[in-house]
KEKE-3310 file (N, C-alpha, C; in steps of 0.2 Angstrom, whole numbers, plus 5000, padded with zeros to 4 digits):
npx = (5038:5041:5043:5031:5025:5031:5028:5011:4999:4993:4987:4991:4987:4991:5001:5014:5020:5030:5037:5044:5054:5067:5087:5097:5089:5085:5096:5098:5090:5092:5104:5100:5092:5101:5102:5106:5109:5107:5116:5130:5133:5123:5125:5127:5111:5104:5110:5105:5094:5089:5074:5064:5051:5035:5037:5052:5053:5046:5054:5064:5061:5052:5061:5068:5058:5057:5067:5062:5052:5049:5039:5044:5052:5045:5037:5046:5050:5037:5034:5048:5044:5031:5039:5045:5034:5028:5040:5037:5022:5014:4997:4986:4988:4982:4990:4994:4999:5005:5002:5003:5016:5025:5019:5019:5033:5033:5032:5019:5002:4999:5010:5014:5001:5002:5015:5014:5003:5005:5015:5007:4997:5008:5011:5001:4999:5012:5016:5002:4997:4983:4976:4973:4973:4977:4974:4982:4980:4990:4991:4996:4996:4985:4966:4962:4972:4970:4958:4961:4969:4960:4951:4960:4963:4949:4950:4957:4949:4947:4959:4959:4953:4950:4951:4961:4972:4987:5003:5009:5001:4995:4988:4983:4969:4954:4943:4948:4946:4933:4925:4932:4933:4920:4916:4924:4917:4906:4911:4912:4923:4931:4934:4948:4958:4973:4972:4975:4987:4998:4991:4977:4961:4953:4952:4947:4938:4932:4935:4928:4914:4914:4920:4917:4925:4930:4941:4954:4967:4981:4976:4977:4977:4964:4962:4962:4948:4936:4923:4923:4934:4922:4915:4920:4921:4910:4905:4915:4926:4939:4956:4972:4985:5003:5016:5032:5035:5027:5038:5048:5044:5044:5033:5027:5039:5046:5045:5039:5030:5020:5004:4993:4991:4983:4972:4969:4964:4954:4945:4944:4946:4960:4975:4990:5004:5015:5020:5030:5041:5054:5060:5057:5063:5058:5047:5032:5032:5044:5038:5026:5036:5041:5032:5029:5042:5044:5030:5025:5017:5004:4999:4986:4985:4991:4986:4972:4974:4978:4970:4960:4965:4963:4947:4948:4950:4947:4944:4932:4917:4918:4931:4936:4932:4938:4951:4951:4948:4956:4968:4965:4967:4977:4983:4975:4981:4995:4995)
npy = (5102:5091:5080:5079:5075:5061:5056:5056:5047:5035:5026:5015:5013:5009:4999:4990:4973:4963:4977:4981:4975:4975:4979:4972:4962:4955:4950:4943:4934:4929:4921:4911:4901:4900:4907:4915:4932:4946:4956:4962:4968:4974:4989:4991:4986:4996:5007:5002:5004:5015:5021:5023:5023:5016:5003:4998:4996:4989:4978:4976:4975:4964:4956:4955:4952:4937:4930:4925:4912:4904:4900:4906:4915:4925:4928:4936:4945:4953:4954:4964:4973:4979:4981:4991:5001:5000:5010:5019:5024:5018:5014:5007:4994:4991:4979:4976:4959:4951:4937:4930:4932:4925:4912:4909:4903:4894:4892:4888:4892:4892:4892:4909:4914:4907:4913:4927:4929:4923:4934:4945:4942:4941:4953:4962:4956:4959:4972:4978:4983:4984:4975:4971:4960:4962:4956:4956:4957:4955:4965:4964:4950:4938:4936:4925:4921:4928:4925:4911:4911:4920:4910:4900:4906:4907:4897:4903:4913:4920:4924:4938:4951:4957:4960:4969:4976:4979:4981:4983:4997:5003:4999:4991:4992:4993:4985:4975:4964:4962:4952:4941:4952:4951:4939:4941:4951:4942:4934:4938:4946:4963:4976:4985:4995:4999:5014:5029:5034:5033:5028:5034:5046:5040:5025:5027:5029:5015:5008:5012:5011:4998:4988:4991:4998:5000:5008:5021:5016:5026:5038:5050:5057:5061:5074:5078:5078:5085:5083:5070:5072:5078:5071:5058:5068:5072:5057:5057:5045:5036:5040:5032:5041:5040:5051:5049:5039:5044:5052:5045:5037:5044:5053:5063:5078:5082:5083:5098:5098:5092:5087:5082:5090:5100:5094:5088:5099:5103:5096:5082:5065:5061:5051:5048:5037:5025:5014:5007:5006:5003:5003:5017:5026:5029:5026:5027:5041:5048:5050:5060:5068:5073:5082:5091:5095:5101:5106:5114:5109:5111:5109:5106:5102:5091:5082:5081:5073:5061:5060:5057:5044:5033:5034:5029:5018:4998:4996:4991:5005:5007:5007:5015:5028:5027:5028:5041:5048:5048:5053:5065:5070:5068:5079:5091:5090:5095:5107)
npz = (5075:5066:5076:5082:5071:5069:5081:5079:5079:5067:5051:5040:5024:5009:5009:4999:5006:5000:4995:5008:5010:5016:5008:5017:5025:5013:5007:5019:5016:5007:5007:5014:5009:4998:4986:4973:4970:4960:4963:4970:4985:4998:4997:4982:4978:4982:4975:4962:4963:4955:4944:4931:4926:4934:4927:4925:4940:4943:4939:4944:4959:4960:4956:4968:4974:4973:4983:4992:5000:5011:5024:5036:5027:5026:5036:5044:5036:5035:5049:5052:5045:5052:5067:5062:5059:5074:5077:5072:5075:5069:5071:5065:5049:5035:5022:5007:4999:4987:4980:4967:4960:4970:4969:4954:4956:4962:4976:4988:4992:5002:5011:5008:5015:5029:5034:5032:5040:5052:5058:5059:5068:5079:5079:5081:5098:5102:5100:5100:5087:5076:5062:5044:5030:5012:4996:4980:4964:4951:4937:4924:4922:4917:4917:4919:4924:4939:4942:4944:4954:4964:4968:4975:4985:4992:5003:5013:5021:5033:5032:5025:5020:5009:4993:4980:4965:4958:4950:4932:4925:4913:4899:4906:4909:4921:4920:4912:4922:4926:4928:4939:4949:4954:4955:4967:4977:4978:4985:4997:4999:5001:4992:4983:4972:4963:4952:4940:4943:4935:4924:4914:4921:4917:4920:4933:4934:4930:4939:4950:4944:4937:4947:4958:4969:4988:4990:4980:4975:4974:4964:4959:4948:4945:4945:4932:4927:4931:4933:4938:4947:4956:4959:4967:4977:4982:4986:4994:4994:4997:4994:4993:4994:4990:4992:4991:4985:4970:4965:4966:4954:4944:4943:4947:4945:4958:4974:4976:4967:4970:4971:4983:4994:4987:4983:4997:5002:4995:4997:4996:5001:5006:5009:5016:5012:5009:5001:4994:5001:5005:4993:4989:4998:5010:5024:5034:5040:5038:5023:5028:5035:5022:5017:5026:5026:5012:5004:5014:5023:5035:5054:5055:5043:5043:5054:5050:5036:5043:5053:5042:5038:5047:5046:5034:5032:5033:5047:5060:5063:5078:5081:5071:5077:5090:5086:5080:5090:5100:5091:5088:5103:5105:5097:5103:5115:5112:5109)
capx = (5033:5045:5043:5021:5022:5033:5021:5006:4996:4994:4987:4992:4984:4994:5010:5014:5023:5037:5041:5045:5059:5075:5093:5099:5086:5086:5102:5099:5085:5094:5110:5095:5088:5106:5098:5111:5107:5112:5119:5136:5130:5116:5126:5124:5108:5102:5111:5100:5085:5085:5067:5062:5046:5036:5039:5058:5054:5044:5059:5068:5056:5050:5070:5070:5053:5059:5070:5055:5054:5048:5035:5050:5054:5037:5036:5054:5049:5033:5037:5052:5038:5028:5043:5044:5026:5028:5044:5034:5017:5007:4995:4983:4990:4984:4996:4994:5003:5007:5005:5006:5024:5028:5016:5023:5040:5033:5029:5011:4998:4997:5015:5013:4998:5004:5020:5014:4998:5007:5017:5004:4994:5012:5010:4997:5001:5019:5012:4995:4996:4979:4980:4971:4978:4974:4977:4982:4982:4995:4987:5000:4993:4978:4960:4961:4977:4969:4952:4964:4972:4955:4948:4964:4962:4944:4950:4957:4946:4948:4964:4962:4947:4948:4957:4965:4974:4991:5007:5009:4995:4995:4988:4978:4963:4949:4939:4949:4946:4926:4921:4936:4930:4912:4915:4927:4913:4902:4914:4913:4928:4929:4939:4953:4962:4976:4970:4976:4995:5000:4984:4972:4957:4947:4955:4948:4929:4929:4937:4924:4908:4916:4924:4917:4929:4931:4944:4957:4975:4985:4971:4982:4978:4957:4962:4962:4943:4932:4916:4929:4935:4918:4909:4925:4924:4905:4906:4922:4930:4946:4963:4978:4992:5011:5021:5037:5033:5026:5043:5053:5041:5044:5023:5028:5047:5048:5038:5037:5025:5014:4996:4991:4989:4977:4969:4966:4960:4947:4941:4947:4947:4966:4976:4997:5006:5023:5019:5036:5045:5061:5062:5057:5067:5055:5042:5027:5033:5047:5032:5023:5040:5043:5026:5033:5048:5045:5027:5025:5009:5003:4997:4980:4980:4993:4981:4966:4976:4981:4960:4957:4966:4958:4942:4946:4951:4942:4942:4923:4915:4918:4936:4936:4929:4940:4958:4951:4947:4966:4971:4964:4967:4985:4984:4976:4989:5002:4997)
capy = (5099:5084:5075:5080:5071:5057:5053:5056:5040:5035:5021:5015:5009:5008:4997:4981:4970:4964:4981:4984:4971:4977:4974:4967:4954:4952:4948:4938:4928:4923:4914:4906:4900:4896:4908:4921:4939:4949:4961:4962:4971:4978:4997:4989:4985:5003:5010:5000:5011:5021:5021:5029:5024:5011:4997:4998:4998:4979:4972:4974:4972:4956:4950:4956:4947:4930:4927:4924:4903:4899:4905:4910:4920:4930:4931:4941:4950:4957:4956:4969:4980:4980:4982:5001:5002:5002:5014:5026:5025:5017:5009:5001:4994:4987:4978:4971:4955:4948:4927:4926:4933:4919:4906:4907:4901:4888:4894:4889:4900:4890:4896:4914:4918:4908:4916:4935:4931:4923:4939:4948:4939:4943:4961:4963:4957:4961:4982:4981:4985:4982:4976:4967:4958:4962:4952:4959:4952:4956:4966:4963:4944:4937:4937:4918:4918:4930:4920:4905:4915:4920:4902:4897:4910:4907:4895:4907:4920:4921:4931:4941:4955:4961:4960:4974:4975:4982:4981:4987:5001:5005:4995:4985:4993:4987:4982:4968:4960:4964:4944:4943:4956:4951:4934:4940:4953:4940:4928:4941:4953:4967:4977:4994:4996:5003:5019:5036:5034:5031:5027:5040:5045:5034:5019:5029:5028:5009:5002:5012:5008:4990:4984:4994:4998:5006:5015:5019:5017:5033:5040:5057:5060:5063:5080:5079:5074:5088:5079:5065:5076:5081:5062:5058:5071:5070:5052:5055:5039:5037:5038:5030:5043:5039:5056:5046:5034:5048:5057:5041:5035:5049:5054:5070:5080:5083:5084:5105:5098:5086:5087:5080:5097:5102:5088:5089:5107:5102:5090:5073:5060:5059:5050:5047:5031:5022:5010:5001:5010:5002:5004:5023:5031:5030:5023:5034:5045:5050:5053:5066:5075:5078:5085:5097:5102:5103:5108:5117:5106:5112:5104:5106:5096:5085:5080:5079:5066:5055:5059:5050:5037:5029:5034:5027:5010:4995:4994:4994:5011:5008:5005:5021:5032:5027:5026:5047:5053:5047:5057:5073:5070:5069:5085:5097:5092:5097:5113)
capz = (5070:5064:5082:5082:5064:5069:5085:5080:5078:5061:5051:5034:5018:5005:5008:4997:5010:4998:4993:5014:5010:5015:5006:5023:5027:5006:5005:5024:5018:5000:5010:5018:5001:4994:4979:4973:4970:4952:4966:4975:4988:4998:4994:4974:4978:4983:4969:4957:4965:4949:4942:4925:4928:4937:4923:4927:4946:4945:4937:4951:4963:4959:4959:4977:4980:4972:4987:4999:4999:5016:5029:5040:5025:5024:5042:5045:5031:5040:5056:5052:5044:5058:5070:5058:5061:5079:5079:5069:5079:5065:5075:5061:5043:5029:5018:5002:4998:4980:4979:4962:4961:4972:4967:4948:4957:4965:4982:4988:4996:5011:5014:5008:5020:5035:5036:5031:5046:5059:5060:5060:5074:5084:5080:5089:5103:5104:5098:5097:5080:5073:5053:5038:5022:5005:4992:4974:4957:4945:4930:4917:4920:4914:4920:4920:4933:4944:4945:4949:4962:4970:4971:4981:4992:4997:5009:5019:5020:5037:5034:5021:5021:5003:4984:4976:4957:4957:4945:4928:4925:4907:4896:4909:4913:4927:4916:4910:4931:4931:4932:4945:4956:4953:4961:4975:4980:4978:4990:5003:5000:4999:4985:4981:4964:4959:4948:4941:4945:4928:4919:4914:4926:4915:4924:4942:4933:4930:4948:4955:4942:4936:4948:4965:4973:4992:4989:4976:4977:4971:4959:4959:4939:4945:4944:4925:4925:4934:4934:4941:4957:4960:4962:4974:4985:4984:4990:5001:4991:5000:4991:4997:4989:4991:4989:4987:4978:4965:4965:4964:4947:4941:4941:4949:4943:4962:4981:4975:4958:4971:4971:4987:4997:4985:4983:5003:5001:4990:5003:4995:5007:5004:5016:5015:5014:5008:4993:4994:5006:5004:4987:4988:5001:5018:5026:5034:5044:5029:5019:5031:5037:5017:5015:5031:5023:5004:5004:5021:5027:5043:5057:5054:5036:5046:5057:5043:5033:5049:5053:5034:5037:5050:5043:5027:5036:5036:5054:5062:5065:5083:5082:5068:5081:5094:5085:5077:5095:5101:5087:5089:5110:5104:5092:5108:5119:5109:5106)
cpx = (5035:5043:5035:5022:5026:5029:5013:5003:4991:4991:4990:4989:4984:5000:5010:5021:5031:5040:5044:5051:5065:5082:5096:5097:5085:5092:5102:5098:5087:5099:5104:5093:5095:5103:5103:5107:5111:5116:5125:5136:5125:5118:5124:5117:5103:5104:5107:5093:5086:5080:5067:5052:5041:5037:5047:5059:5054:5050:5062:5066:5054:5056:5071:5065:5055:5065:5067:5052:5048:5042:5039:5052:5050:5038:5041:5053:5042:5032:5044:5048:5035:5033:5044:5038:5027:5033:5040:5026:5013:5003:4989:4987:4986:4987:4991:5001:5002:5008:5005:5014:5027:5026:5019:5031:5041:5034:5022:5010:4999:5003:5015:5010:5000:5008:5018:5007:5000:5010:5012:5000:5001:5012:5006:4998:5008:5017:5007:4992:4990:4980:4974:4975:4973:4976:4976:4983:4985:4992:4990:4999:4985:4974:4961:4965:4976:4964:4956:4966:4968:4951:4954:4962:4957:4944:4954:4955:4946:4955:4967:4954:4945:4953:4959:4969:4980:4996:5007:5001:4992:4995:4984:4972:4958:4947:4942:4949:4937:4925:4926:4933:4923:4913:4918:4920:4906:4904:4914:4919:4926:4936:4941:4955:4967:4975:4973:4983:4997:4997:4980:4966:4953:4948:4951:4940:4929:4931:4931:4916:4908:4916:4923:4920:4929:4935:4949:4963:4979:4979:4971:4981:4969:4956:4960:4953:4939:4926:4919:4928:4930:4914:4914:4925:4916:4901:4910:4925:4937:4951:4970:4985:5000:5015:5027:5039:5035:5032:5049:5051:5040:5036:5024:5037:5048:5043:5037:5029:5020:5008:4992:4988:4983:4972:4965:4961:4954:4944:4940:4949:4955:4970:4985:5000:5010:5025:5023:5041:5054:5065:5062:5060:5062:5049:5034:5028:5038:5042:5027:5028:5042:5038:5027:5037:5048:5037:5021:5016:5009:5001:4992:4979:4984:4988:4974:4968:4978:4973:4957:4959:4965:4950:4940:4947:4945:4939:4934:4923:4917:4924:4941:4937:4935:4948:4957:4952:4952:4969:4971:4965:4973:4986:4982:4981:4995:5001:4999)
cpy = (5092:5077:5076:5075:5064:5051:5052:5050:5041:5029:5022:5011:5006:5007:4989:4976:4968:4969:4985:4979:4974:4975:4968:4962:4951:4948:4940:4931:4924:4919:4909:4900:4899:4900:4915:4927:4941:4956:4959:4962:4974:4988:4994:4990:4989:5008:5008:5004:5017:5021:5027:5029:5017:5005:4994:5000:4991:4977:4972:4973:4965:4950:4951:4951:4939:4928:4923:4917:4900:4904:4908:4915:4926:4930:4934:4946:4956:4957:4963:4975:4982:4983:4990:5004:5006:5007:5022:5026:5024:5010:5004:5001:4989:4984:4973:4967:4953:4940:4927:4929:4927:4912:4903:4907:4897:4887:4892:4892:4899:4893:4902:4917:4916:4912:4923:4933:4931:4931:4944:4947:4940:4951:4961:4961:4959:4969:4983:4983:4982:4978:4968:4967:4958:4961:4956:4955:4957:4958:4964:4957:4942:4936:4931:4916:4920:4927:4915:4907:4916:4916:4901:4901:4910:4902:4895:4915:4924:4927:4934:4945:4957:4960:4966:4971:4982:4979:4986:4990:5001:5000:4990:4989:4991:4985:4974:4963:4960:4957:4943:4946:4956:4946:4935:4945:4947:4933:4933:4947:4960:4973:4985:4991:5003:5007:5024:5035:5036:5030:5033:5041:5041:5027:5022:5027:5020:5008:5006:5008:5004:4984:4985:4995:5003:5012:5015:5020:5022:5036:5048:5060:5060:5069:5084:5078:5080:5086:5073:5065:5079:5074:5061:5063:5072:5063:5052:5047:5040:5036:5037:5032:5043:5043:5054:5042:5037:5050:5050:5036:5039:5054:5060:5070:5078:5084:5090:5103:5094:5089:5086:5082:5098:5100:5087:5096:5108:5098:5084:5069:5056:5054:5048:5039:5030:5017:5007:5005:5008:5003:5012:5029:5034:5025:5028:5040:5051:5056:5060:5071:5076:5083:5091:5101:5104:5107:5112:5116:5109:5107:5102:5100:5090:5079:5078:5074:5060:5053:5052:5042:5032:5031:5030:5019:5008:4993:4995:5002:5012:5009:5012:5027:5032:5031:5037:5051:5053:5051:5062:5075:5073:5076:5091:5096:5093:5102:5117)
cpz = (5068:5071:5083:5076:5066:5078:5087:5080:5072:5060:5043:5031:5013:5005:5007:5004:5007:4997:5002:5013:5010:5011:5012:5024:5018:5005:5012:5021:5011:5003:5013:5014:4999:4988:4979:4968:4962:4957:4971:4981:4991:4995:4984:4972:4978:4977:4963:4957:4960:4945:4938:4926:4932:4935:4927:4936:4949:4943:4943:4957:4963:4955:4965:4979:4979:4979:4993:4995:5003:5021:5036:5035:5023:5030:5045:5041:5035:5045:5054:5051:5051:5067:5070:5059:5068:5081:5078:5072:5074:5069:5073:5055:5039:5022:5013:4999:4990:4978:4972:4960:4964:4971:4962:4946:4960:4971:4983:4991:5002:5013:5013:5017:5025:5038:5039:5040:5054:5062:5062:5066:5082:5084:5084:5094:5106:5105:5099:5094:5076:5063:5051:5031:5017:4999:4986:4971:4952:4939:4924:4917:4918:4919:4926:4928:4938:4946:4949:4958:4968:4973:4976:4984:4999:5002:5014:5020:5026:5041:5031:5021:5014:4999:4983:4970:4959:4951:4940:4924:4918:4905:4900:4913:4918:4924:4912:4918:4932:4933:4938:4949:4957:4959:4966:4979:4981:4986:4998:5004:4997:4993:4983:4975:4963:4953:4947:4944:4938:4924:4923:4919:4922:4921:4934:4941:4934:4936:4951:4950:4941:4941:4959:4970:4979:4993:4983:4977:4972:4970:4961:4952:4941:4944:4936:4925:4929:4937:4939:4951:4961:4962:4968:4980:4986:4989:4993:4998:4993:4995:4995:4991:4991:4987:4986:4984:4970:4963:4962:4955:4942:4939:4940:4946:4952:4967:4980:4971:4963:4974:4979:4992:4993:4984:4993:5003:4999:4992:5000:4999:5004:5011:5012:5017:5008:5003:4995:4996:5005:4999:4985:4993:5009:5017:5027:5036:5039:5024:5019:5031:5028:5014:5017:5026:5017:5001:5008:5024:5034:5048:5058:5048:5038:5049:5054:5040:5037:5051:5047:5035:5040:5048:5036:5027:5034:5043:5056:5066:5072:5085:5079:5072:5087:5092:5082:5085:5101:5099:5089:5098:5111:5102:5099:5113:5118:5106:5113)
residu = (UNK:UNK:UNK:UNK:UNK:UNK:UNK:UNK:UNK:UNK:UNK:UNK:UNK:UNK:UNK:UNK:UNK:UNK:UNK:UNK:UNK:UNK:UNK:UNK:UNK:UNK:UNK:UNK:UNK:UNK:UNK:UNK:UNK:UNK:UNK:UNK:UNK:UNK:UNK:UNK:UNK:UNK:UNK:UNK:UNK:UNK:UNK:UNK:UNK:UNK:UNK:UNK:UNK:UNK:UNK:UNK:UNK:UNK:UNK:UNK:UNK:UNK:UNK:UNK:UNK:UNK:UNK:UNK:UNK:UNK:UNK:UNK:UNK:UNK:UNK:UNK:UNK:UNK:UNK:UNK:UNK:UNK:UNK:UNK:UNK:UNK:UNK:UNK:UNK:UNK:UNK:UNK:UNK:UNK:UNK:UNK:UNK:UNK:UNK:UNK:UNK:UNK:UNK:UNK:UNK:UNK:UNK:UNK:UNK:UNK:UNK:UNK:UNK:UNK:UNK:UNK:UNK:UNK:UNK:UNK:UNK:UNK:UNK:UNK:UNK:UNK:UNK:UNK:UNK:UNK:UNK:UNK:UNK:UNK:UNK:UNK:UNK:UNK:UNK:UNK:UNK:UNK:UNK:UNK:UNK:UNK:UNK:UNK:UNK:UNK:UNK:UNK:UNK:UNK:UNK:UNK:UNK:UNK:UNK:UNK:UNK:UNK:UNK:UNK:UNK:UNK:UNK:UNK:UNK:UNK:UNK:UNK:UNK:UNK:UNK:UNK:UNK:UNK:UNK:UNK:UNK:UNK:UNK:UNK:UNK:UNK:UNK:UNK:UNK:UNK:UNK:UNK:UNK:UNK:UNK:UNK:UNK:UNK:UNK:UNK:UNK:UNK:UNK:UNK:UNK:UNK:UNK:UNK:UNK:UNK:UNK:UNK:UNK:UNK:UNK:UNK:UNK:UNK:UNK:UNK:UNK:UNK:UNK:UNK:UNK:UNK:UNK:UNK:UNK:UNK:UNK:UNK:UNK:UNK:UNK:UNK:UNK:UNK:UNK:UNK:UNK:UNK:UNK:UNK:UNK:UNK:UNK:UNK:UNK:UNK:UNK:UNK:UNK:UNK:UNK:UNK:UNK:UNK:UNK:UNK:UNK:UNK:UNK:UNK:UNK:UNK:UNK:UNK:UNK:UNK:UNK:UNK:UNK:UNK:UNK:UNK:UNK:UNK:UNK:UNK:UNK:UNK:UNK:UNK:UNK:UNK:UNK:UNK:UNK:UNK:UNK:UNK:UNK:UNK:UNK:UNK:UNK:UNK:UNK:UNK:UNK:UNK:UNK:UNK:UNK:UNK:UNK:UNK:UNK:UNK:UNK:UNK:UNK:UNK:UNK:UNK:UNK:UNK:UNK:UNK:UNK:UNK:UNK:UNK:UNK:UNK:UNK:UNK:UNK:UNK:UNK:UNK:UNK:UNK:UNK)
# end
């Protein structure tokens, strides 16, 4: 079962690009940069991976991303991602990237997106790894910074598909982003939101009513809301949940207490993915074999959740259709 889950063909939807930063090329890319680290070591630096919850997750986080200068250091950065990608047969990703973290250090955009796209234009050819960029705005900042951030952007829209709202939850409801997400739907993007992690299902109602969002990122806490889990699974509204993530933010005690099974069971357009893989102890593959070992997924809901996630993709229907009937080609001849 561990070597079926580890070559099935896979997409992913939910992973911040900084949080795939490894200690190694962190520590590489800060001698590069002439920029010292508050860690000793990359072993220090793994030992500080203790999260009480996601607050005490960004502070560190966002001292790992300050390293990242240059568009050789964005493109190393996601080239190594994708490199994991390819080990692990994820063969579509969408990545959200974070510029105001880097902008409010005096980084410009143009070096963000060139660095993060060229990679990504050698992914594909080097793997064939299909992939779109999705730009997030920082909720614990202001309206005003993220409209700023979305005017720069629109002049390259060419590679970037759609916004998303991540960081800290609580306390920053969608509703403070509606004119933001009005004009970026209005610019032609299209738009997810971080919901239902840590903030209440209220927070899963406005990104869809508010803020209309395609899908929602985590939105693991709808289960509290009946009326909730019955719109969602009536529209099929994709969610991108990151079991280890949950378990490292303490959402869930432990992968036994996680939701996501039954959340599939109850035919919610779930699908599995890795949030900040570096900082939470795997990637995708990780994710699926602790689903195996700790809450004895089959190959059936394996295979269901690797289904959503090219369904739940933006890729065009043609490209959907193709990358699911690969899937399922792969699932018969492996029994």
């Amino acid at each position: 079962m561990i070597d079926f889950l580890k070559n099935m063909p896979k997409a992913e939807l939910h992973i911040h690009i900084e949080g795939s930063l490894e200690p190694d090329l962190m520590f590489e890319i800060a001698r590069r940069n002439q920029i010292s680290l508050p860690y000793a070591n990359e072993k220090e630096v793994r030992n500080a991976y203790q999260f009480n919850d996601l607050q005490s997750f960004l502070d560190i986080y966002y001292k790992g991303a300050n390293v990242l200068k240059t568009k050789q250091d964005f493109y190393d950065m996601t080239w190594a991602y994708l490199a994991r990608c390819h080990d692990q047969n994820i063969v579509h990703t969408e990545l959200f990237f974070d510029p105001q973290t880097h902008m409010d250090h005096g980084v410009d955009f143009d070096v963000i997106i060139n660095g993060i796209s060229r990679a990504l234009e050698d992914g594909k050819k080097a793997f064939n790894i299909t992939s779109y960029l999705v730009l997030c705005f920082l909720r614990h900042l202001s309206a005003e910074s993220a409209m700023k951030t979305l005017v720069r952007a629109i002049d390259y829209k060419q590679h970037i598909i759609g916004v998303g709202l991540d960081s800290s939850e609580m306390g920053h409801p969608p509703e403070k982003f509606i004119n933001v997400f009005e004009r970026a739907l209005k610019e032609g993007f299209l738009t997810v939101a971080h919901a239902g992690e840590e903030g209440p299902a209220e927070y899963i109602w406005q990104a869809l009513d508010l803020l209309h969002v395609k899908r929602i990122d985590h939105g693991i806490r709808c289960m509290e809301d009946p009326d909730l889990t019955m719109r969602l699974i009536e529209e099929q509204v994709p969610l991108t949940v990151c079991p280890l993530s949950n378990v490292k933010l303490n959402v869930f005690d432990e992968i036994k207490a996680h939701n996501i099974l039954e959340l599939l069971d109850k035919n919610l357009k779930v699908t599995v993915n890795s949030d900040d893989p570096a900082y939470f102890g795997g990637y995708l593959n990780e994710n699926y074999i602790v689903l195996y070992n700790e809450l004895g997924m089959d190959k059936g809901q394996a295979v269901r959740l690797a289904k959503n996630s090219f369904e739940s993709s933006f890729l065009p229907l043609k490209d959907k259709l193709k990358q699911v009937n690969i899937l399922e080609n792969y699932a018969d001849e492996s029994e």
